[in-house]
C-alpha positions in Angstrom: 18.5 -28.3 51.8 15.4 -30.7 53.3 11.8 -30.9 53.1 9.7 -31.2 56.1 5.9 -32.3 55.4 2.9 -34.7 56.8 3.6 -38.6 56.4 1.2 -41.3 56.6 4.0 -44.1 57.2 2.0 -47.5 57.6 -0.9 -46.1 58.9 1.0 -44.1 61.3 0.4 -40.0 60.7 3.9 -38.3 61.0 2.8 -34.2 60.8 6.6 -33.4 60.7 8.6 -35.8 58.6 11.5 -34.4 57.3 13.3 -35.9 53.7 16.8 -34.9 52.1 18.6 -36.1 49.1 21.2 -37.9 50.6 23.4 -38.7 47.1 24.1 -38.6 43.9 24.5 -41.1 41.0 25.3 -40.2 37.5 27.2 -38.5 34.9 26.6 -34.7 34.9 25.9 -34.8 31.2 23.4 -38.1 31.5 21.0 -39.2 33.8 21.6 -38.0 37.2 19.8 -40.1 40.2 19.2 -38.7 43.4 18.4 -40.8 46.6 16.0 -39.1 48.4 15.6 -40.6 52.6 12.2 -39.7 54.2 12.9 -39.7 58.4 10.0 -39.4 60.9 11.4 -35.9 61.8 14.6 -34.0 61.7 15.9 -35.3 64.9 15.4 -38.8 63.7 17.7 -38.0 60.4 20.2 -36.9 63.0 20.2 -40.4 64.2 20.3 -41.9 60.6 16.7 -43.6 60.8 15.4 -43.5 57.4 11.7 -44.4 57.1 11.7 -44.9 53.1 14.4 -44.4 50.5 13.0 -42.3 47.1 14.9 -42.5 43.9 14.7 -39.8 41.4 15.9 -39.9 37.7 16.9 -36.2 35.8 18.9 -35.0 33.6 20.9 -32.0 34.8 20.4 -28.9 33.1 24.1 -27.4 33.0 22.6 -24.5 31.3 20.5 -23.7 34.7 21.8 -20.9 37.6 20.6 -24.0 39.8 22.8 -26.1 41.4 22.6 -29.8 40.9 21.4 -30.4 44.4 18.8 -27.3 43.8 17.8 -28.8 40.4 17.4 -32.5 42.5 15.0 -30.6 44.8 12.5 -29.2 42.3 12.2 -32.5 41.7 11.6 -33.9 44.3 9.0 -31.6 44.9 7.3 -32.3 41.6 7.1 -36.1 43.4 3.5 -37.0 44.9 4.6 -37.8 48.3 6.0 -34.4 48.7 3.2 -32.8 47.6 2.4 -29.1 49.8 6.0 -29.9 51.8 8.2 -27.0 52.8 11.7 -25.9 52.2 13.5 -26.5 55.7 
């Protein structure tokens, strides 16, 4: 699962960055944190050339059909930054 969106990474317009949860941190029954990495594109995560490192805080629903990384993602979205970004 990644996101692929526009970036405006210090004042540089990036129409195809590309972010992914990269790990986990947490106890299943507590606060879970995901690290999200934003790349300038795909090819760039390939290479391991994070741009910016999110962090995002949720508890995981154990009730939910979702997966923890699925759950991580609606987060994610939910996020500002990844405002109007696409499933990739």
């Amino acid at each position: 699962m990644a996101l692929s969106g526009p970036l405006l990474f210090r004042g540089i317009s990036l129409p195809s960055a590309y972010a992914r949860v990269e790990r986990f941190h947490g106890d299943q029954k507590v606060m879970v944190r995901a690290f999200v990495s934003t790349y300038a594109s795909a090819e760039a995560a390939v290479l391991g050339n994070e741009l910016t490192v999110d962090l995002v805080e949720f508890t995981y629903d154990l009730d939910s059909p979702l997966t923890l990384n699925a759950q991580a993602y609606g987060k994610v979205k939910e996020l500002p930054q990844f405002s109007g970004w696409s499933d990739c």
